[in-house]
Every structure is written in structure tokens, then in C-alpha cells.
N, C-alpha and C positions, 0 to 999 in steps of 0.2 A: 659680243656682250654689251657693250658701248651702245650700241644703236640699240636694243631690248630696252635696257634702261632710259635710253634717251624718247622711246617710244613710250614708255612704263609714265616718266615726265611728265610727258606732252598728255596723254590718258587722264592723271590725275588734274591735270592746270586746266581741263578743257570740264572737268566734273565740277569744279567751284562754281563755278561763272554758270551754268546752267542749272545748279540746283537754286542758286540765287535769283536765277529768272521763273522758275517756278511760281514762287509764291509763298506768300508766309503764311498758315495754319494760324490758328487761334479760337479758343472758345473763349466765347465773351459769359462769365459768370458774371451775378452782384455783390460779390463782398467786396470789391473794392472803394464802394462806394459809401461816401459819407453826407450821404443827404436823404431825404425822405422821396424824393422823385429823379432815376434817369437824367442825369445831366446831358443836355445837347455837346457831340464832342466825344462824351465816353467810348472807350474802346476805338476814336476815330472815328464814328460813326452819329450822323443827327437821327435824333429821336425825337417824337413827337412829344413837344413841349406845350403848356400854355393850356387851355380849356380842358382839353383829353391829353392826356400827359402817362407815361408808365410811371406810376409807384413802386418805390421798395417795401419788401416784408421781410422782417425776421423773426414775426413772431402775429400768431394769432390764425383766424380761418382762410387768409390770403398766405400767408409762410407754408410754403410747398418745395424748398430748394431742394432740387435732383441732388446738387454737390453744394459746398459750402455752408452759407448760415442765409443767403438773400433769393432771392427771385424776383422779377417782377411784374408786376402787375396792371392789366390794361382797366378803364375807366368802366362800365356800364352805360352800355349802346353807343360806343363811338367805334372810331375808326383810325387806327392808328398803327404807325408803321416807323422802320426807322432803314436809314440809306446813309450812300456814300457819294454823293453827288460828283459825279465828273469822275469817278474812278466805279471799275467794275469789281465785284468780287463773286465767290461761288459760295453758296450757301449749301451745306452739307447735311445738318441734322438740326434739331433743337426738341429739347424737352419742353411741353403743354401740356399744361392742363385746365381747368374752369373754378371756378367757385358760383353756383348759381341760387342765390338766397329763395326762399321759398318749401312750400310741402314736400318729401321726396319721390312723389308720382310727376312731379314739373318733370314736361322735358326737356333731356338736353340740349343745348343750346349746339348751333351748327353755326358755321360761318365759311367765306373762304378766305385763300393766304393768297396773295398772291403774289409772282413776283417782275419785275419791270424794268425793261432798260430803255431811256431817253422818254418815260410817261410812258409808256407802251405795254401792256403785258404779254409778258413772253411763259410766263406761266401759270397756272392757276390747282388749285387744290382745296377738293370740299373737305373742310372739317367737322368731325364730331367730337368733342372732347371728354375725356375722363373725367368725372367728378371727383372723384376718390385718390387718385394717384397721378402725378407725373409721369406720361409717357412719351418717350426718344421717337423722334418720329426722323423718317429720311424723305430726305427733298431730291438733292445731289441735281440741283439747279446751278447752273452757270451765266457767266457772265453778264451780273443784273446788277442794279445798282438802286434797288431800295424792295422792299419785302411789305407787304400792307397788309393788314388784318383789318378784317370786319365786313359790314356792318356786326357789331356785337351785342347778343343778347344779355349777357353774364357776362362775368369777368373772367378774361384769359389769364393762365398764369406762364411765365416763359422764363428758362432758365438754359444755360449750357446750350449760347446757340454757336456753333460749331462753323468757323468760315473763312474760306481761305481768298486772299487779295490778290485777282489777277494780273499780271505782269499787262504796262501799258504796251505798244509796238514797240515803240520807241525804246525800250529797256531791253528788249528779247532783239533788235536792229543792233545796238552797241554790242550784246554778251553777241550776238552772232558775227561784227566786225573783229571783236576782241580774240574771237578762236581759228578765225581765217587766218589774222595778221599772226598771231603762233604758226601756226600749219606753215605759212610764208616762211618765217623765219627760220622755221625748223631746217624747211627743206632747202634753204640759202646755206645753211650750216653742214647742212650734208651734201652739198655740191661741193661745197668750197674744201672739205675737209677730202672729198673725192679726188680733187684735182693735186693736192699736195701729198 
């Protein structure tokens, strides 16, 4: 019974330390923000600041939040993207949409997404965007470390973008020493407890 238990232990102490190497989840919404533009930083993450910058809306033909009360909002004809320099994350989903001023025979506005680790794209994705509604699109890109939209005709709107932070080696090398040196010990304790 002793040893079931002492296995049952070692089971659970060896599930922390690997769920913790995973990665942390997180959807970056805008209501936490109290400014008129994406602060560089938010969420952990730099955003395109300074000439083409994401705006917030809570209100008016750019206010399209999937959830909360914000979303935000890219410039007309730029190009702009937001990263986590020097650390990787997986990019899951995120809700878009457009606001494109004009007659409504204009058409819509396309663009691509793309996404990039060390300046490089490792992926890419043509867009067409909804006028009328926010829609959840799925990416399920990994391991990149900044996301670019454009060139843009209209303006994107982006909300509830969905992404989780990948574990460096270096943290997945410690949880991996950390469950050895258990196993080690475990089975010193079951030696020693064998011989007495």
C-alpha cells in the first residue's frame, strides 16, 4: 500500500512542474486599458507605437469588441504588428474585423497576417475581412515571436487575440532535471527502505 501511495506522490509532484512548463494561455482583450492607443508593454507584448499605432474604441464605427467594452484598432494603409522580442509564443485565434469608409459596392479590403520568428516568416495568411461583424478566426501558429498585419487598405479591427507563451529550453531543461532528481530520490528511498 506504502509504495501505491508513495507512487500516487511522485505522479502528482512530477504533474506541477510540467504543467508549469507548458505555458501560460491568455487572451489579450482592451478593457484594461486606459488610454486612447495600445500602450507598448500591454499584455507583455510591444505594439506598434508612434506614426501607425493601434487605437482603442469603445464607442462609435471602429467599437466592434467580440467581449468586453474595447478593441482595437489598426491606422489606414499601414502596417503594423505587435511581438514579444527574444521570447516565443503560439498564437491561437483572434477576432477581426474591418471598418472600410466609402459606398458599400467598395470592395473589401484583403490583406496578409503574417507570422515570424528571428524577422523571418514562418507563416503567412491571406485575409478577407468582414465588414459587418467580428469574426474568431484560427491561426494555431507556433512558436513566433511577432504577428504583422498589412499593407492595409481600411482599418482592421482586433480583439480577443488568444496566445499562449512558450516555455524557453532552458525552463523545460530545469522541470526535466527537477523530475529526474525525484525519480533519483524516490528510488534511493526504496532501496534503502528494502535493505532494512
Amino acid at each position: 500500500m506504502r509504495r501505491h501511495l508513495g507512487f500516487a506522490s511522485l505522479v502528482i509532484a512530477l504533474a506541477f512542474p510540467m504543467s508549469a512548463a507548458r505555458g501560460q494561455e491568455q487572451v489579450i482583450g482592451f478593457e484594461a486599458m486606459n488610454a486612447q492607443t495600445v500602450l507598448d508593454g500591454y499584455a507583455g507584448f510591444a505594439w506598434s507605437t508612434g506614426l501607425h499605432e493601434w487605437a482603442l474604441f469603445t464607442s462609435g464605427p471602429f467599437a466592434r469588441p467580440s467581449s468586453g467594452l474595447a478593441n482595437a484598432v489598426s491606422d489606414e494603409g499601414s502596417t503594423l504588428m505587435f511581438s514579444k522580442p527574444g521570447e516565443l509564443f503560439d498564437l491561437t485565434s483572434m477576432f477581426l474585423g474591418e471598418y472600410l469608409s466609402g459606398p458599400p459596392d467598395r470592395t473589401e479590403i484583403n490583406s496578409t497576417i503574417v507570422g515570424l520568428r528571428d524577422g523571418q516568416v514562418v507563416y503567412s495568411m491571406d485575409m478577407i475581412y468582414d465588414r459587418t461583424a467580428m469574426t474568431e478566426v484560427d491561426f494555431n501558429w507556433t512558436n513566433i515571436d511577432a504577428v504583422s498585419f498589412g499593407p492595409i487598405k481600411g482599418r482592421i479591427l482586433v480583439d480577443d487575440i488568444s496566445v499562449t507563451s512558450t516555455p524557453e529550453p532552458a525552463t523545460i531543461a530545469l522541470v526535466a532535471s527537477g523530475m529526474l532528481s525525484l525519480v533519483v530520490v524516490r528510488r534511493r528511498k526504496s532501496k534503502g527502505n528494502a535493505i532494512a
